[in-house]
N, C-alpha and C positions, 0 to 999 in steps of 0.2 A: 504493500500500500504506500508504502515511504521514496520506494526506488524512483528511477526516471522508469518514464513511461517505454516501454517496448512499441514496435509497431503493433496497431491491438487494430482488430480484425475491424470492418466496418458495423459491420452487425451489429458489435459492443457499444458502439457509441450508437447507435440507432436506437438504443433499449436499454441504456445504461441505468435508468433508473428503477427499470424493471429486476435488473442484475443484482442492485443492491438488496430492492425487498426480498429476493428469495436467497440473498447469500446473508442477511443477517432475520429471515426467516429461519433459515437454515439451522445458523447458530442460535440462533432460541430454542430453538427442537430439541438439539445435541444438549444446552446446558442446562435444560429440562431432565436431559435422559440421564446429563452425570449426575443434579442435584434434586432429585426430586421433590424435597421437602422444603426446597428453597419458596418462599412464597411469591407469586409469579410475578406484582407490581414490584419487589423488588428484582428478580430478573430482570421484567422488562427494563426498568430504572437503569438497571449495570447496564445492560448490553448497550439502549441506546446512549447512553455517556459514551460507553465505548466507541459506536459508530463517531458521536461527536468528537471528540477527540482525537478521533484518527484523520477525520478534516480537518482540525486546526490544525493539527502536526503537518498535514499534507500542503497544509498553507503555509508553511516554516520551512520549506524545500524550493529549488532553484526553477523546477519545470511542474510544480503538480500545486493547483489553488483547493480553497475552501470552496464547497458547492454546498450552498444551505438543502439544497432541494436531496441531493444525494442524503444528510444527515437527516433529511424528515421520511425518504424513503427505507433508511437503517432504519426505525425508529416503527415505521408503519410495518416494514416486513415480519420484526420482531414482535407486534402487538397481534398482528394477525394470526401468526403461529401460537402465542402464549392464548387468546384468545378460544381456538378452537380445542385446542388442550383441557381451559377449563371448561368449557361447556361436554368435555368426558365423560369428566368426573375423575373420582379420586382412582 
């Protein structure tokens, strides 16, 4: 997330924001599966800090900026996952 950018496929950037909700979708799922009894607004709460801070960091680099939109798609992909989770049940 930190590096320079490689040449990244066009697709990626055609969908990028799609990218993020299912790759920190993703990781809500996983740190659901590691912490199960963690309680999920705090999950959500970590991961999407997380997402946020890996955009400001990305904004502290020579070729990669902040994109607010990106940190509200981490944030949304994360909620939608923890979401359908709770409506499981336990």
């Amino acid at each position: 997330m930190l590096t320079e950018a490689v040449i990244i496929p066009s697709w990626v950037h055609r969908h990028d924001k799609v990218a993020h909700f299912v790759a920190f979708g993703m990781l809500a799922g996983m740190a659901h599966g590691a912490w199960p009894g963690l309680n999920l607004w705090a999950l959500w709460f970590t991961i999407s800090t997380l997402g946020l801070l890996t955009e400001v960091a990305q904004h502290l680099t020579v070729k990669r900026r902040f994109c607010w939109r990106d940190a509200l798609a981490n944030a949304l992909g994360a909620a939608a996952v923890l979401t359908v989770i709770s409506q499981l049940g336990p």
